[in-house]
Structures are given as C-alpha cells and as structure tokens.
mmCIF file of the C-alpha atoms, coordinates in Angstrom:
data_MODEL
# 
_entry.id   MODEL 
# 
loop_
_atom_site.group_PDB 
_atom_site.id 
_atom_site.type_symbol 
_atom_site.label_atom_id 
_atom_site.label_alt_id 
_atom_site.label_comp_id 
_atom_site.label_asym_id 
_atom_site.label_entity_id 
_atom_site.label_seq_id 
_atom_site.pdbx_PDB_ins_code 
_atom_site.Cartn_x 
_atom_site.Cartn_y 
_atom_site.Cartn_z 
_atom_site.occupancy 
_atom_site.B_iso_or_equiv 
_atom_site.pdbx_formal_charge 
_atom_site.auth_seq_id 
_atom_site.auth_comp_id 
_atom_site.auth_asym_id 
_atom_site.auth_atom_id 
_atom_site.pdbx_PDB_model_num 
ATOM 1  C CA . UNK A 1 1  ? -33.009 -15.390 46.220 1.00 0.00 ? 1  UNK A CA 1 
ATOM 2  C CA . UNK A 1 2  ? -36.351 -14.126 47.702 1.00 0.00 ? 2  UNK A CA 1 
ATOM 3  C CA . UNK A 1 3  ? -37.550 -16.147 50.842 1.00 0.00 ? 3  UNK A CA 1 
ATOM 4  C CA . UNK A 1 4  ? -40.700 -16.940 48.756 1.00 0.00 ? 4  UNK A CA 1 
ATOM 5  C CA . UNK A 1 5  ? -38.507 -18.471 45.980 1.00 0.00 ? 5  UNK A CA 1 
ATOM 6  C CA . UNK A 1 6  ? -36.579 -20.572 48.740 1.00 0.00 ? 6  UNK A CA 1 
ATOM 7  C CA . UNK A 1 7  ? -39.758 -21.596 50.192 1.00 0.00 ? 7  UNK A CA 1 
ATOM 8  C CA . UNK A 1 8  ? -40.789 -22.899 46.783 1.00 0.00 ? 8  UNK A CA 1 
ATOM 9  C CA . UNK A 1 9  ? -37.861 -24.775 45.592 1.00 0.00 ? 9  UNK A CA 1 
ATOM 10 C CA . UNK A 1 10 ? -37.736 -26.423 49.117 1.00 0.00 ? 10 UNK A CA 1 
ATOM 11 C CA . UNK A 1 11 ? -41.633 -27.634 48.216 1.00 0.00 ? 11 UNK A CA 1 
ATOM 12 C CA . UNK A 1 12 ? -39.783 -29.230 44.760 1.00 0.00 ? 12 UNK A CA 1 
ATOM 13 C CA . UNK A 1 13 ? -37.080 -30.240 45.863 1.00 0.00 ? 13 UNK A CA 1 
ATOM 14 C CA . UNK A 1 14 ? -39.489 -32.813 48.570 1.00 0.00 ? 14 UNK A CA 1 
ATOM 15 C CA . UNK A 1 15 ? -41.800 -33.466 45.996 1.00 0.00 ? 15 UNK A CA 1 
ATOM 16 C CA . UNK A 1 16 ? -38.728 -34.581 43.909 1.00 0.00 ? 16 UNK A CA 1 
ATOM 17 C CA . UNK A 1 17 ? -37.213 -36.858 47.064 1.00 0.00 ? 17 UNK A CA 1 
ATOM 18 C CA . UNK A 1 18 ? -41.162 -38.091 47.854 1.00 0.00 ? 18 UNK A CA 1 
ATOM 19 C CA . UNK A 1 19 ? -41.589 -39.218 44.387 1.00 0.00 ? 19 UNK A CA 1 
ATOM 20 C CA . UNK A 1 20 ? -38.089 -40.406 43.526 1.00 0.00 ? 20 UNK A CA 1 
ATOM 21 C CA . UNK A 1 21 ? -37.148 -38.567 40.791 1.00 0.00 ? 21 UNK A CA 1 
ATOM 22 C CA . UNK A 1 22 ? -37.334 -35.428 38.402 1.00 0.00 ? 22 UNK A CA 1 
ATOM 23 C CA . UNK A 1 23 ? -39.907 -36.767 36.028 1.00 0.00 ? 23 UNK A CA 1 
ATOM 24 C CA . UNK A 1 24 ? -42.725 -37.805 38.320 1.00 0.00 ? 24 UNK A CA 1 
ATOM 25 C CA . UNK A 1 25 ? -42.310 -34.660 40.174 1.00 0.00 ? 25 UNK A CA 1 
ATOM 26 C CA . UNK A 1 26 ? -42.832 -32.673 37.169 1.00 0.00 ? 26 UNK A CA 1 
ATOM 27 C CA . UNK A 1 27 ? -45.714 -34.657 36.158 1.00 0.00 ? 27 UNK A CA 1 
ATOM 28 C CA . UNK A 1 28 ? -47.385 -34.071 39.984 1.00 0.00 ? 28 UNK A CA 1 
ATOM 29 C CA . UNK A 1 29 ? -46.562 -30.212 40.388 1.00 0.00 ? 29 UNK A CA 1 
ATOM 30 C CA . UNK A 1 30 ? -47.746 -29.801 36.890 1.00 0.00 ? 30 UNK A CA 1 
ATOM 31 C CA . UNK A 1 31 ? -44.149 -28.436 35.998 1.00 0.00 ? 31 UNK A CA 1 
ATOM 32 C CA . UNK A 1 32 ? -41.311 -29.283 33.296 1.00 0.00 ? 32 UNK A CA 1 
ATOM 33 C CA . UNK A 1 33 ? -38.581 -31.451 33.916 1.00 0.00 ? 33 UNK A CA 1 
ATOM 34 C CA . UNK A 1 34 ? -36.205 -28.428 33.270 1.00 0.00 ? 34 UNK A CA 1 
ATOM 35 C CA . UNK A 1 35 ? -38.030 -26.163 35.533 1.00 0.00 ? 35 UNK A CA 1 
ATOM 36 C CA . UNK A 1 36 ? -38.159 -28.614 38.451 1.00 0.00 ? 36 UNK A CA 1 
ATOM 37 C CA . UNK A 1 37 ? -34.606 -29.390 37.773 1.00 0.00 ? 37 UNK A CA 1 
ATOM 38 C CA . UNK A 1 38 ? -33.381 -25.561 37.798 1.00 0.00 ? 38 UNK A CA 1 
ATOM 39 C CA . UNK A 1 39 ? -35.298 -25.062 40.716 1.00 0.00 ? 39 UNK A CA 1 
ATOM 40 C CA . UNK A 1 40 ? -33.217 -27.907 42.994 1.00 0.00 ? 40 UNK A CA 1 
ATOM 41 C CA . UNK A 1 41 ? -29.953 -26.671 41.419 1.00 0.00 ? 41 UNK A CA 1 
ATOM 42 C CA . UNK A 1 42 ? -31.129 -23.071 42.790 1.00 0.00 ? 42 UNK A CA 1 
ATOM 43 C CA . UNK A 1 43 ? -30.779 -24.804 46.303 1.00 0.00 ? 43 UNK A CA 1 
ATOM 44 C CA . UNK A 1 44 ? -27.350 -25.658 46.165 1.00 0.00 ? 44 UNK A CA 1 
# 
C-alpha cells in the first residue's frame, strides 16, 4: 500500500469515527458505502 493510499484511508477511516458510521461518511466524502468500507478494511 502506497503512503498516499494510507494517508487516504486514515482521512476515511476519521471521517467514519467523526460521523459515527459508514453511511454518513459516504454521504460527506461524496463516496459509496462499499468504497468507504473497503477502504477501513485496507487499514487493518
């Protein structure tokens, strides 16, 4: 995983904790459910 890519799913992944869930992250970043979730699982 590039550092760029790291740096981005980090940016989710608080936008998912800051917002309390999957859904109203999506809806904020402007990204897909699936997408925000693939990019936290990326993380682990």
């Amino acid at each position: 995983m590039a550092n760029n890519d790291l740096f981005d799913g980090i940016l989710i992944f608080v936008e998912v904790v800051k917002r309390g869930g999957f859904g109203a992250a999506a809806k904020a970043l402007g990204h897909s459910n699936s997408h925000v979730s693939k990019e936290v699982i990326k993380l682990e």
